[in-house]
C-alpha positions in Angstrom: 160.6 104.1 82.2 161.6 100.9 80.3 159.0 98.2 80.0 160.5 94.7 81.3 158.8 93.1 78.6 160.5 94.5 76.0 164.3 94.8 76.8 166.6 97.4 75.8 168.5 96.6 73.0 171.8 98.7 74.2 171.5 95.9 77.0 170.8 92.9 75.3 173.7 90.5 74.6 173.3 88.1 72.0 174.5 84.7 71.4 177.3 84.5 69.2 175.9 80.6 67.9 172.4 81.4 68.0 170.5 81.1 64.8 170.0 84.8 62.7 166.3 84.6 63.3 166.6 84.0 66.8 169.7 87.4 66.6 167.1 89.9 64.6 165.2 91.0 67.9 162.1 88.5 67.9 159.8 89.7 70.6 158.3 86.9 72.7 154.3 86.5 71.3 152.5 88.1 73.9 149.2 85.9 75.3 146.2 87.3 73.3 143.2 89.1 74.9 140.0 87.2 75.2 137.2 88.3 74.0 134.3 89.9 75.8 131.8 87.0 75.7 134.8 84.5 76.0 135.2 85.6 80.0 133.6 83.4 82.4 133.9 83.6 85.8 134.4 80.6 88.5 131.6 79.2 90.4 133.2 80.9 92.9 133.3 84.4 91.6 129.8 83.5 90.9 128.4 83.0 94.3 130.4 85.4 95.9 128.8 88.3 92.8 125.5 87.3 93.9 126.1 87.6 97.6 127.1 91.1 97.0 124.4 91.6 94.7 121.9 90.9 97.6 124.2 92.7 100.4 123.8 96.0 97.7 120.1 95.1 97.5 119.8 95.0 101.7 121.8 97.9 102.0 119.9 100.2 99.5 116.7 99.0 101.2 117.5 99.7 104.7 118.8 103.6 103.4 115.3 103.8 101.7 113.8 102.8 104.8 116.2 105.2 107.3 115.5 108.0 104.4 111.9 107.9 104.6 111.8 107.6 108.4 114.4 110.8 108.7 111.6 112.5 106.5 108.7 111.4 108.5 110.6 112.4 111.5 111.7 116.3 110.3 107.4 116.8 109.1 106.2 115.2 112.7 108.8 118.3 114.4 108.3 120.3 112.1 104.3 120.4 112.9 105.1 119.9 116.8 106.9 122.9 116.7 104.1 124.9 114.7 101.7 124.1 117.4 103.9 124.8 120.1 104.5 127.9 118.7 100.5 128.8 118.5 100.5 127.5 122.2 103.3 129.1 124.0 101.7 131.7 125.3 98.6 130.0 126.8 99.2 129.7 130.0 100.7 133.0 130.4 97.4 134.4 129.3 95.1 132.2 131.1 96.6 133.2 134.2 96.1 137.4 133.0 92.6 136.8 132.3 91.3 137.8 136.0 93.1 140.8 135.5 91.4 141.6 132.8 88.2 140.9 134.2 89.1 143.0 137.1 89.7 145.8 134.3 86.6 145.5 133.0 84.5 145.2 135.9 86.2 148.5 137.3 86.0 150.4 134.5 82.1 149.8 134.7 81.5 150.4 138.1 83.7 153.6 137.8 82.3 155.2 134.5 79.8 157.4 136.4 81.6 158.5 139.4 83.4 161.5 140.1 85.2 160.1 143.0 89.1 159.9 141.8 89.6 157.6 145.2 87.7 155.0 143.9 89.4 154.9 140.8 92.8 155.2 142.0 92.2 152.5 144.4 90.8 150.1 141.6 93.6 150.7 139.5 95.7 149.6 142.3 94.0 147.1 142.8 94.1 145.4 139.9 97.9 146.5 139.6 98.9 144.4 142.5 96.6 141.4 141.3 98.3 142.1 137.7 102.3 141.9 139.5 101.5 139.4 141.7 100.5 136.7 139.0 103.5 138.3 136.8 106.0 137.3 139.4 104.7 133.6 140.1 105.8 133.2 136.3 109.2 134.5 136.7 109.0 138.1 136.0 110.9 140.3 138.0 111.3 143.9 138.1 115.2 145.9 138.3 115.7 147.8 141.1 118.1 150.3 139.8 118.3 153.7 141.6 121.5 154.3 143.4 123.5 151.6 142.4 126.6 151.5 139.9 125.6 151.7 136.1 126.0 148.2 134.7 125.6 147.8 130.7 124.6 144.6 130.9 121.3 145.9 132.5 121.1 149.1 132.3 120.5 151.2 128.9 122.0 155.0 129.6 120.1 157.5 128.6 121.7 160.9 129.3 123.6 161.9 132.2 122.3 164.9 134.5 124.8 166.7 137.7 124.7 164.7 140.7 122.1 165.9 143.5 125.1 164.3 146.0 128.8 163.3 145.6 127.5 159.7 146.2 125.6 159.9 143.6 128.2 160.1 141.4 128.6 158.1 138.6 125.8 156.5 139.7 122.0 155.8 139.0 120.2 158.9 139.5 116.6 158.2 137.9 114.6 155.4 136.5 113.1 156.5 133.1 111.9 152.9 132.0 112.1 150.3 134.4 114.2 147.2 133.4 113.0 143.2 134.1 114.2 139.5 134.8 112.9 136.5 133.5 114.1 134.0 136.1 117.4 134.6 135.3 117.6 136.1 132.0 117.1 140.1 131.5 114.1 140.5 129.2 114.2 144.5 129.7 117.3 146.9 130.1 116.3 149.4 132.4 116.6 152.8 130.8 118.4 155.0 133.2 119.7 158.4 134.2 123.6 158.5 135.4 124.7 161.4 137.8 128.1 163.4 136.9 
């Protein structure tokens, strides 16, 4: 691409009565560049350099500032969460304490007897004690015998003959038994299907 300070000489078209030194291609002189300490800005350009110069300075403070709270903010979770963590499960256990107090008490008053009632109905006992304070936080066991094998809840593991045609293709037996948390399935029931 042609500069348009320099024309073309193909282009050009000379004066016939112009003088021979004006003829022989003279370039127009072009303005010289200053020199570096020669530049000196307006008053204008002045103010308006130092107004950005303190608009840079605000703006780098207040990312400082924002940084350092961001930081303060992750550690503060970041220990929150930690003792959360170290906490969950307190309440939970405070509430199966009794139970375990039951344990121990029967286990004491039941080391010297031969009588297997007693025992059986301490165990029980403390079993229903034990399920009841498991369901008042949430927990809820699958019932899963004779109904249709689901493997979103149910984990399979062999198949047997069906005792009876409507057992078919359905849950025969229960070998581990499968529980809700409110909602959510915390244990797939492990199951026996019928052929």
């Amino acid at each position: 691409m042609a500069d348009d300070k320099y024309p073309n000489p193909d282009e050009t078209q000379f004066d016939q009565n112009a003088p021979a030194d004006q003829v022989a291609g003279e370039l127009p002189e072009e303005p010289s560049a200053p020199e570096l300490g020669e530049v000196e800005g307006t008053e204008a350009d002045t103010a308006t350099g130092s107004k950005d110069g303190a608009e840079l300075s605000d703006l780098k403070d207040k990312y400082l500032r924002l940084a350092a709270e961001f930081e303060n903010y992750k550690r503060r979770t970041t220990k929150e969460r930690a003792d959360l963590f170290k906490t969950a499960n307190q309440e939970l256990m405070v509430a199966l304490l009794p139970a375990l107090d039951d344990f121990d008490r029967a286990r004491h008053h039941t080391k010297d007897t031969d009588d297997a009632n007693a025992v059986r109905e301490s165990i029980e006992i403390i079993y229903n004690k034990l399920q009841k304070t498991l369901n008042q936080k949430g927990l809820a066991p699958m019932e899963v015998k004779g109904t249709a094998f689901d493997p979103e809840l149910h984990e399979a593991i062999t198949q047997i003959p069906a005792p009876s045609e409507d057992l078919k293709g359905k849950i025969v037996d229960e070998v581990e038994r499968g529980y809700y948390l409110g909602d959510k399935v915390i244990r797939h029931a492990k199951v026996v299907l019928g052929l």
